[in-house]
N, CA, C and O atoms as a Tinker XYZ file with bonds, in Angstrom:
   380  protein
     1  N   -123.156000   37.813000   48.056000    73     2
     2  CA  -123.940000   36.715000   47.540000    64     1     3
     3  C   -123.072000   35.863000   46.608000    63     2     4     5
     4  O   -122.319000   36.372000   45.778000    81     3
     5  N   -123.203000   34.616000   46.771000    73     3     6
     6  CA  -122.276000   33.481000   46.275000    64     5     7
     7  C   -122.934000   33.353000   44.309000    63     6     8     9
     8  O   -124.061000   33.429000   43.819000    81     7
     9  N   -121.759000   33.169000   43.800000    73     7    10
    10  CA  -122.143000   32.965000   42.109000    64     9    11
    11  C   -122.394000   31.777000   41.816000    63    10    12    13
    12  O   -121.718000   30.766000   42.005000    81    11
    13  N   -123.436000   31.920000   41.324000    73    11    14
    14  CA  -123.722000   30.374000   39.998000    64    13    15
    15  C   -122.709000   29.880000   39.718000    63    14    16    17
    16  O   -122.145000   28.860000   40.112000    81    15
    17  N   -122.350000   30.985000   38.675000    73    15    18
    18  CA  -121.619000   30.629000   37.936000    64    17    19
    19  C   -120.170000   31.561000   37.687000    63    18    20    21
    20  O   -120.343000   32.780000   37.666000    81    19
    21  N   -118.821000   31.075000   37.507000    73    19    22
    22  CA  -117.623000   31.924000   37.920000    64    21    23
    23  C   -117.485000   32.759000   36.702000    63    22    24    25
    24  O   -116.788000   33.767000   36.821000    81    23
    25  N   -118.115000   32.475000   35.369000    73    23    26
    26  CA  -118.083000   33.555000   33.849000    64    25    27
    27  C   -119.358000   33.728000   34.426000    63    26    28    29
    28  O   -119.307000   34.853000   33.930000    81    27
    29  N   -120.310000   33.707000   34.920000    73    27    30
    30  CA  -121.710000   34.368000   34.987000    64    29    31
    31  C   -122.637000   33.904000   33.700000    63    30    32    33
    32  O   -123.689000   34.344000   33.238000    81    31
    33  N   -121.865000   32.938000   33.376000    73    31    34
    34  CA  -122.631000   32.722000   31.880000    64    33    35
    35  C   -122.546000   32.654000   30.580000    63    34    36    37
    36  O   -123.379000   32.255000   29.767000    81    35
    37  N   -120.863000   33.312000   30.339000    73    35    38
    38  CA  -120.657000   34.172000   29.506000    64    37    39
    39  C   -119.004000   33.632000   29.460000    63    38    40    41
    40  O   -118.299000   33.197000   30.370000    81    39
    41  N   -118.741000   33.833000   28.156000    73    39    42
    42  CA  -117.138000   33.594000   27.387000    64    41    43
    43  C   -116.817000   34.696000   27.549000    63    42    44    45
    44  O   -115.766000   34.791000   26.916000    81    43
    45  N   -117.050000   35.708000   28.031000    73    43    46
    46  CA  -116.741000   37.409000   27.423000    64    45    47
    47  C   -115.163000   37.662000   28.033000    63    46    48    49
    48  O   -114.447000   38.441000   27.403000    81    47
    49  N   -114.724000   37.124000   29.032000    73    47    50
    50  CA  -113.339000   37.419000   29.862000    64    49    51
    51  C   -113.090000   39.192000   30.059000    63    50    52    53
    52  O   -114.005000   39.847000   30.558000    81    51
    53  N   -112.040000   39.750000   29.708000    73    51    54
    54  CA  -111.906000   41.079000   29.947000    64    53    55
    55  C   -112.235000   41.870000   28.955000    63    54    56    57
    56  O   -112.155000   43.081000   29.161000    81    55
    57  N   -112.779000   41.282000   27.361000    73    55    58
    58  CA  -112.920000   42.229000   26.729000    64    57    59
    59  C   -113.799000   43.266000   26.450000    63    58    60    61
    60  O   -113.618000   44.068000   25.534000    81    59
    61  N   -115.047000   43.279000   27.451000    73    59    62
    62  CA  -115.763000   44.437000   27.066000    64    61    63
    63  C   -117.038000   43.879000   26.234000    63    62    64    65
    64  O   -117.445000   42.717000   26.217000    81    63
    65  N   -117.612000   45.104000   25.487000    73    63    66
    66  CA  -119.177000   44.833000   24.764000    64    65    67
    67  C   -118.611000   43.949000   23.795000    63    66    68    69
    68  O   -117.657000   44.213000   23.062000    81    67
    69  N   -119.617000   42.299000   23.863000    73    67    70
    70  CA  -119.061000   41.466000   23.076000    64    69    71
    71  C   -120.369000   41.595000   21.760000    63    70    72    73
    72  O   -120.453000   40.690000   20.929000    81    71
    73  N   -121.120000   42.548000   21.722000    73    71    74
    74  CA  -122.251000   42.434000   20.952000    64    73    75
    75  C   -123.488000   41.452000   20.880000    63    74    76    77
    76  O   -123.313000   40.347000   21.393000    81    75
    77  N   -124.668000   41.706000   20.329000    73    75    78
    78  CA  -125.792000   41.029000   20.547000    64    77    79
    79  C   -126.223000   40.359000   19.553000    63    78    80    81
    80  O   -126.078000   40.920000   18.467000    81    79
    81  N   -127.017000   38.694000   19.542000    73    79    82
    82  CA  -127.344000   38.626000   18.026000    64    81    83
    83  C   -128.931000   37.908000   18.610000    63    82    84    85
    84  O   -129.279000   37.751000   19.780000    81    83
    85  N   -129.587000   37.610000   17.521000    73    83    86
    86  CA  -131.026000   37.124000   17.876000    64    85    87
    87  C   -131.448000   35.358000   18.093000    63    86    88    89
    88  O   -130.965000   34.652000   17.209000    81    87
    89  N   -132.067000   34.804000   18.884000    73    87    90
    90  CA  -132.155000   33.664000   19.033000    64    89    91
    91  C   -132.992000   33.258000   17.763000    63    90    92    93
    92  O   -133.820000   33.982000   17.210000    81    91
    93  N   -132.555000   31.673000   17.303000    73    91    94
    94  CA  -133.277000   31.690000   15.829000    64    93    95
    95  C   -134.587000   31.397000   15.974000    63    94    96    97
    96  O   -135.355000   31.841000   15.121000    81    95
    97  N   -135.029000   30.723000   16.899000    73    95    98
    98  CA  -136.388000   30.363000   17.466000    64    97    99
    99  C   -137.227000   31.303000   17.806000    63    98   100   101
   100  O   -138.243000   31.772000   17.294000    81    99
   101  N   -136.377000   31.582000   19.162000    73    99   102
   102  CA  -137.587000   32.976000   19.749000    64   101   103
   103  C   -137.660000   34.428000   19.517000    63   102   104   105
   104  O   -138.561000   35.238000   19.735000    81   103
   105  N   -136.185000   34.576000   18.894000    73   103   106
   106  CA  -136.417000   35.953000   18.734000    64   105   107
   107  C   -135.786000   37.135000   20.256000    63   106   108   109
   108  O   -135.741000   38.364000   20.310000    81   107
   109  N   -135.448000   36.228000   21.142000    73   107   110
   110  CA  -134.594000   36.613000   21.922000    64   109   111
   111  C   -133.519000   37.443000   21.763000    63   110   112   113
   112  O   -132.760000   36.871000   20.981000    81   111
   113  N   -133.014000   38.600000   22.132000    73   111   114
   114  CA  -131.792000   39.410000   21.816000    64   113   115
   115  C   -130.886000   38.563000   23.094000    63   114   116   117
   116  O   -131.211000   38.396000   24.269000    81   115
   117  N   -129.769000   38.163000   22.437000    73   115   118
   118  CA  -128.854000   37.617000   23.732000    64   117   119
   119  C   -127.367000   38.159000   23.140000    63   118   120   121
   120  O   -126.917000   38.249000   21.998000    81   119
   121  N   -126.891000   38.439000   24.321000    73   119   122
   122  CA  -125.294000   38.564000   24.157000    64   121   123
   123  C   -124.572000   37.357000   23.088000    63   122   124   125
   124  O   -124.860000   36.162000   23.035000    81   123
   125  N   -123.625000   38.055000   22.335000    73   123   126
   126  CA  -122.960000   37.323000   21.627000    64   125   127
   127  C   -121.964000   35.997000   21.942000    63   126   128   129
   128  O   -121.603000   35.142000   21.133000    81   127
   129  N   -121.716000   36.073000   23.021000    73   127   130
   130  CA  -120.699000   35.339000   23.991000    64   129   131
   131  C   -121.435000   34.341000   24.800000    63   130   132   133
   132  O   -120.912000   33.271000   25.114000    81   131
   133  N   -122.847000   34.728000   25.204000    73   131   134
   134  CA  -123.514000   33.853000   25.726000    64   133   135
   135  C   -124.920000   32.773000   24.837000    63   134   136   137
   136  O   -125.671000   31.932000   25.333000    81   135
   137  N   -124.838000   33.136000   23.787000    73   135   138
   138  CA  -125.688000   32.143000   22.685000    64   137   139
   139  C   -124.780000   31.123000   22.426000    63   138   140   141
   140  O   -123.570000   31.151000   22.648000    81   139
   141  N   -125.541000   30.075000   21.863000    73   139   142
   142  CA  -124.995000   28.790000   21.534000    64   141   143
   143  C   -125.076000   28.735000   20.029000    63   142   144   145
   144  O   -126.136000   28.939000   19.437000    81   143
   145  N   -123.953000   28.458000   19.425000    73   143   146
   146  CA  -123.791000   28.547000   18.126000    64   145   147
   147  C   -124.147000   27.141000   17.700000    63   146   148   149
   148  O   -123.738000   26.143000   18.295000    81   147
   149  N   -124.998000   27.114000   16.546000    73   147   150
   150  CA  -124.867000   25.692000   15.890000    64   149   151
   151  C   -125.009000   25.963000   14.436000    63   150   152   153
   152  O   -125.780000   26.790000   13.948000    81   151
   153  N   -124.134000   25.132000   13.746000    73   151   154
   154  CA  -124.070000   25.346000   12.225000    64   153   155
   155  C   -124.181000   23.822000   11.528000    63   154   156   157
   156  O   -123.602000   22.809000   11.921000    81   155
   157  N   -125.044000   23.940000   10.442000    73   155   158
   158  CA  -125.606000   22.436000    9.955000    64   157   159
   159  C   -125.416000   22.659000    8.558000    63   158   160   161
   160  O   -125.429000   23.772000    8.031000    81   159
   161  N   -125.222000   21.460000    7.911000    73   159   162
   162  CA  -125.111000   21.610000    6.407000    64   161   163
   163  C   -126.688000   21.424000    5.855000    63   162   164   165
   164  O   -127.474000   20.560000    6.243000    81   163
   165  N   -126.928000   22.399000    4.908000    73   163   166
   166  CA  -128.852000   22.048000    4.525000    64   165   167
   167  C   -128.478000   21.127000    2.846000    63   166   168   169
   168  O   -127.747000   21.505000    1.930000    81   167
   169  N   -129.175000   20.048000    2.940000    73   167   170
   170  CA  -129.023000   19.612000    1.808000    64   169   171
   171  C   -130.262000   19.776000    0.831000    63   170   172   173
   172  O   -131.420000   19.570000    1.195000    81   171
   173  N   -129.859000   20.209000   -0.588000    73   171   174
   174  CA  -130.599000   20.588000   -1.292000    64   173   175
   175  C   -131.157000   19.535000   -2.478000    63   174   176   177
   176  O   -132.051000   19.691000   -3.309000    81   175
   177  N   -130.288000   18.434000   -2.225000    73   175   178
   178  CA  -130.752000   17.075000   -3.059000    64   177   179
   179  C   -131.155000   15.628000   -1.997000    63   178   180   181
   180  O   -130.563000   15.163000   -1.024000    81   179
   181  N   -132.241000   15.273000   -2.600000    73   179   182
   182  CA  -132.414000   14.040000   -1.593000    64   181   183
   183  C   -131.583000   13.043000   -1.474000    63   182   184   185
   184  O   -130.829000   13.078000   -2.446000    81   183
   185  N   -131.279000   11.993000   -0.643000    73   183   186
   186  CA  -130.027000   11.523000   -0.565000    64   185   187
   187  C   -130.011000   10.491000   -1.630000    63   186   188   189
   188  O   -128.913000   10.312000   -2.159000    81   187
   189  N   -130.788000    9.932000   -1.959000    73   187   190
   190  CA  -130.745000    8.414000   -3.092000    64   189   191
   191  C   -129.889000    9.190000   -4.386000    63   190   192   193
   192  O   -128.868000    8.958000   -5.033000    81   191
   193  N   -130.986000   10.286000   -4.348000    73   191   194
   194  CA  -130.349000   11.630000   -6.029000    64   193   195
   195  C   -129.293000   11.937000   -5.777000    63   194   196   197
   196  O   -128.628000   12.144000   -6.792000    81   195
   197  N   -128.769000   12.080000   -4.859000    73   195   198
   198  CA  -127.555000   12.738000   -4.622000    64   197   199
   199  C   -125.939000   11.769000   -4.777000    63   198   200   201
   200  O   -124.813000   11.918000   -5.252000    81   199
   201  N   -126.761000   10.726000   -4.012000    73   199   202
   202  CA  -125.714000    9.048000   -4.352000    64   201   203
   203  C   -125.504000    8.998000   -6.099000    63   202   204   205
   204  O   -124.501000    8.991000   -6.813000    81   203
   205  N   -126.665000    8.974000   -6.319000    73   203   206
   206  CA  -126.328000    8.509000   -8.197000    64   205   207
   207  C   -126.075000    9.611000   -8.853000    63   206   208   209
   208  O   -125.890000    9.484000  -10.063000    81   207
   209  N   -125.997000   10.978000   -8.256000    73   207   210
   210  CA  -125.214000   12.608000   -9.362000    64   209   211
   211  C   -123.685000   12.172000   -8.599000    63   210   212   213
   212  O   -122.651000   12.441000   -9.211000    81   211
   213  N   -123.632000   11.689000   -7.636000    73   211   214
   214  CA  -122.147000   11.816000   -7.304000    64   213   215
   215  C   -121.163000   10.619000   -8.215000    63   214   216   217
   216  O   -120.021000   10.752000   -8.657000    81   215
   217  N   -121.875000    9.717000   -8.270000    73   215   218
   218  CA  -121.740000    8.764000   -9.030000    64   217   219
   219  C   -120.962000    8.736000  -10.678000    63   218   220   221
   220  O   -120.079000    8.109000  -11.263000    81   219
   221  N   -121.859000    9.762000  -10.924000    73   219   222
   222  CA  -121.260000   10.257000  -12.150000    64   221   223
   223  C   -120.732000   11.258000  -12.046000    63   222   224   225
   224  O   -120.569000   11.716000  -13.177000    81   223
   225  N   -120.277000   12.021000  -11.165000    73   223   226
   226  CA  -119.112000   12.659000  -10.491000    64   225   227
   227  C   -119.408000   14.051000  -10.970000    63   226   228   229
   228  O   -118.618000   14.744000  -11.612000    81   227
   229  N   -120.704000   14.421000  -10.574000    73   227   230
   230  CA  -121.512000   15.774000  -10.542000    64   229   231
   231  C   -120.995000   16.098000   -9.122000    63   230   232   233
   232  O   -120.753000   15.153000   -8.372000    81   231
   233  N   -120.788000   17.507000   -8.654000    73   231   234
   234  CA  -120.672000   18.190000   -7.552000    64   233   235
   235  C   -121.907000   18.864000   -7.032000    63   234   236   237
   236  O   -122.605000   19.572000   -7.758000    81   235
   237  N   -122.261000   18.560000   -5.327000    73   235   238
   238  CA  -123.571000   18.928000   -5.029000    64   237   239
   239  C   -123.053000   19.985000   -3.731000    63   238   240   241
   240  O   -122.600000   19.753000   -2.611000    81   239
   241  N   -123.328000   21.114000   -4.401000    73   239   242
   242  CA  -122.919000   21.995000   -3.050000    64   241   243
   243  C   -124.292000   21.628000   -1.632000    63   242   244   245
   244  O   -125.461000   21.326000   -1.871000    81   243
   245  N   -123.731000   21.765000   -0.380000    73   243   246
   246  CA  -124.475000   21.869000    0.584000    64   245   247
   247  C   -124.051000   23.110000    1.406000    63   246   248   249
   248  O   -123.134000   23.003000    2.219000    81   247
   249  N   -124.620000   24.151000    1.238000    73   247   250
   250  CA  -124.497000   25.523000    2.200000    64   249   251
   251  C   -124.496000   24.865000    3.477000    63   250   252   253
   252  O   -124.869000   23.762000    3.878000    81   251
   253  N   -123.985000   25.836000    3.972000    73   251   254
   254  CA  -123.505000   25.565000    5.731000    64   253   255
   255  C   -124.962000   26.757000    6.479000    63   254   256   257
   256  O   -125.375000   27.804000    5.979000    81   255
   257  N   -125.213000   26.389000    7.182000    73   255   258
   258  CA  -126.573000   27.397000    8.151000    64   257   259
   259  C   -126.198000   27.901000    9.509000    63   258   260   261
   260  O   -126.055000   26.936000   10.259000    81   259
   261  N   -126.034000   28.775000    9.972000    73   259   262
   262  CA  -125.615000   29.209000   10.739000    64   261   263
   263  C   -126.881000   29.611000   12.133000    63   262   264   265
   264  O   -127.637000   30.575000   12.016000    81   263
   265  N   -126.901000   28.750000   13.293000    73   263   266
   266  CA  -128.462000   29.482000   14.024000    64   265   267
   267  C   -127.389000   29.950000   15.127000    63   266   268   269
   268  O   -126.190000   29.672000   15.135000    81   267
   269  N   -128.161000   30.788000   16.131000    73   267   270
   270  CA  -127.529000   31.210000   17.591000    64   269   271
   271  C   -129.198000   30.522000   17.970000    63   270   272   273
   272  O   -130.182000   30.306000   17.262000    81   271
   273  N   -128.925000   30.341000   19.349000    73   271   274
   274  CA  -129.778000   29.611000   20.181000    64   273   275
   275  C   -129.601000   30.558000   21.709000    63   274   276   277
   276  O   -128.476000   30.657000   22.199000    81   275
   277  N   -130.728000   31.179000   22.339000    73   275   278
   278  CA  -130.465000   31.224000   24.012000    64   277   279
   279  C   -130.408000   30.171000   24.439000    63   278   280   281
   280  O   -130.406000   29.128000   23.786000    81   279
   281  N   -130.336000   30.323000   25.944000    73   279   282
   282  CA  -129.802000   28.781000   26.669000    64   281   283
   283  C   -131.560000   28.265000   27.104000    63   282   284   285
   284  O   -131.771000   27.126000   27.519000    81   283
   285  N   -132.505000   29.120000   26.957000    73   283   286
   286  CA  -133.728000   28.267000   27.214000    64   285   287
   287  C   -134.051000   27.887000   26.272000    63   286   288   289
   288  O   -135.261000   27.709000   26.416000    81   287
   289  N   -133.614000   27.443000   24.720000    73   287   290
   290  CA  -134.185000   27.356000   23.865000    64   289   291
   291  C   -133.226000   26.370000   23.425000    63   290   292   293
   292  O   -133.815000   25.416000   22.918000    81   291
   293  N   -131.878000   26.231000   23.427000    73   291   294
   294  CA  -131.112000   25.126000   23.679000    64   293   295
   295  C   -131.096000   24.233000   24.217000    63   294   296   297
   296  O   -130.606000   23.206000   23.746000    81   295
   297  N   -131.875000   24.337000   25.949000    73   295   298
   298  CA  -131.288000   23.399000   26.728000    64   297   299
   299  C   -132.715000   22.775000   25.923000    63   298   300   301
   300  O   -132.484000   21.764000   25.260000    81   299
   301  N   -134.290000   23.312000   25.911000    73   299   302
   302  CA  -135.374000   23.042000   25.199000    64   301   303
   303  C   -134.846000   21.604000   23.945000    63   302   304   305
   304  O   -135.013000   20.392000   24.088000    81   303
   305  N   -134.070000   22.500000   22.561000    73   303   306
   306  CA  -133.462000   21.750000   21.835000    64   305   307
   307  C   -132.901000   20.561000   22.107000    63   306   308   309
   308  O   -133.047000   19.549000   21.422000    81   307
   309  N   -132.280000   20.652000   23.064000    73   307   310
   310  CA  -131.100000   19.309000   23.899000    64   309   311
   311  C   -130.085000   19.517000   23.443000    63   310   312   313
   312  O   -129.289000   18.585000   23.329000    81   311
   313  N   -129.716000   20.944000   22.977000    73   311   314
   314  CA  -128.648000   21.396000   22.612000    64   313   315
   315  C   -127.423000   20.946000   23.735000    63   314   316   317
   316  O   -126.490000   20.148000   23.639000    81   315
   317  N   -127.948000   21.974000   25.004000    73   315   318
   318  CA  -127.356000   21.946000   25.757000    64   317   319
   319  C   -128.020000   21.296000   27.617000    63   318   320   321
   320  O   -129.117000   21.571000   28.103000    81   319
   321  N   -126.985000   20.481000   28.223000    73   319   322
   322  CA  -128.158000   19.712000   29.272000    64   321   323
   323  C   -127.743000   20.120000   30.593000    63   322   324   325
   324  O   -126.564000   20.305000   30.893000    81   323
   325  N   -128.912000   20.288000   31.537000    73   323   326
   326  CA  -128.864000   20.998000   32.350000    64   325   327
   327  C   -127.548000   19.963000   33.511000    63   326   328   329
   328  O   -127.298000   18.758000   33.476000    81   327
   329  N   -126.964000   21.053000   34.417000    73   327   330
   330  CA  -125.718000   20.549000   34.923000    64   329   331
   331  C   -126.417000   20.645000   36.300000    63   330   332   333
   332  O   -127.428000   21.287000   36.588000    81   331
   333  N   -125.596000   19.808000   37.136000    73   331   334
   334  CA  -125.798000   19.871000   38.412000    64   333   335
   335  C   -125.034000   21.123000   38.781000    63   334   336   337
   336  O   -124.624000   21.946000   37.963000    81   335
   337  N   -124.808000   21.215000   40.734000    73   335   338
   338  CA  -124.142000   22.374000   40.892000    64   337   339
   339  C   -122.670000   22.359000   40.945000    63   338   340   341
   340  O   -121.962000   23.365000   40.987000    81   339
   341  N   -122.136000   20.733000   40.939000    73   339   342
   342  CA  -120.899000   20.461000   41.156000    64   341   343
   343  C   -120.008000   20.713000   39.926000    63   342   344   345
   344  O   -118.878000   21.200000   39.918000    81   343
   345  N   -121.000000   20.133000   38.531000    73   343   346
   346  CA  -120.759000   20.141000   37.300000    64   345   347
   347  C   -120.464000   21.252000   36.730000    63   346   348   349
   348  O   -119.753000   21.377000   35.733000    81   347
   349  N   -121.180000   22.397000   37.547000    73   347   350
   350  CA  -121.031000   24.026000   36.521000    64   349   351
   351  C   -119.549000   24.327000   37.683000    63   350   352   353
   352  O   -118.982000   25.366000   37.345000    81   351
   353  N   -119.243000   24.018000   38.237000    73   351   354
   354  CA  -118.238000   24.693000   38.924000    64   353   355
   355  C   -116.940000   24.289000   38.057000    63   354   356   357
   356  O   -116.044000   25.059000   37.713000    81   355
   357  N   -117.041000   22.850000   37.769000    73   355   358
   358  CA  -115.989000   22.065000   36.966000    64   357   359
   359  C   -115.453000   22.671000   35.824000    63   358   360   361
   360  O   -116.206000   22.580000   34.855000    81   359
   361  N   -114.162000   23.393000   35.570000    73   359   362
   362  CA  -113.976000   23.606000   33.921000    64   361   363
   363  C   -113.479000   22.403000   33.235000    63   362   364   365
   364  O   -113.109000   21.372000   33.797000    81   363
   365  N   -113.501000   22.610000   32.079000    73   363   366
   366  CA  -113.168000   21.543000   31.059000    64   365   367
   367  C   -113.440000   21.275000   30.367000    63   366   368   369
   368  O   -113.522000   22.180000   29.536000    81   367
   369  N   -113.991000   19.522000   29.720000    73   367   370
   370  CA  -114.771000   19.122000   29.309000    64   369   371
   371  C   -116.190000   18.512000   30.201000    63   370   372   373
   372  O   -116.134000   17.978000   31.309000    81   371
   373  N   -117.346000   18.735000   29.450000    73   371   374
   374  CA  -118.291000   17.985000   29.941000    64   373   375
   375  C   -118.603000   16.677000   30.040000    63   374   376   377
   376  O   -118.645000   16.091000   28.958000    81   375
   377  N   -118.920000   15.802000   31.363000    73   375   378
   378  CA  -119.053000   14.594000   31.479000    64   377   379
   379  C   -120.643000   14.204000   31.128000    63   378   380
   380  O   -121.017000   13.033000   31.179000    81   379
């Protein structure tokens, strides 16, 4: 039977158990190699406040957030967009 896909899905290459982490949405257990990482800065001051503390040359930390996403909950997001069949065969960059 012919493959989807030539990684099956997956970054994992030869190394073995790449470990599991949880989708931030659903709660999904997905392979580590096959979640979609996205990391966002959360800001903790509104932006006008934040213009006039910088101003006077106050420092405003913004933590970095770290989510994993499955791919139904991504492509959902528009994280990631669904490919034709020619497109998943293609390595590279995405068009």
């Amino acid at each position: 039977m012919p493959l989807k896909r030539a990684s099956r899905g997956r970054t994992k290459g030869g190394k073995g158990y790449s470990g599991v982490v949880q989708c931030t949405n659903c709660g999904q257990t997905v392979p580590k190699d096959k979640a979609k990482k996205v990391t966002s800065r959360l800001n903790l001051v509104e932006h006008t406040l934040a213009k006039e503390l910088r101003a006077q040359g106050a420092y405003i930390a913004s933590p970095t957030v770290l989510k994993w996403y499955c791919i139904s909950c991504a492509i959902h997001f528009k994280i990631l967009k669904i490919r034709s069949a020619d497109n998943r065969r293609k390595r590279g960059k995405l068009r």
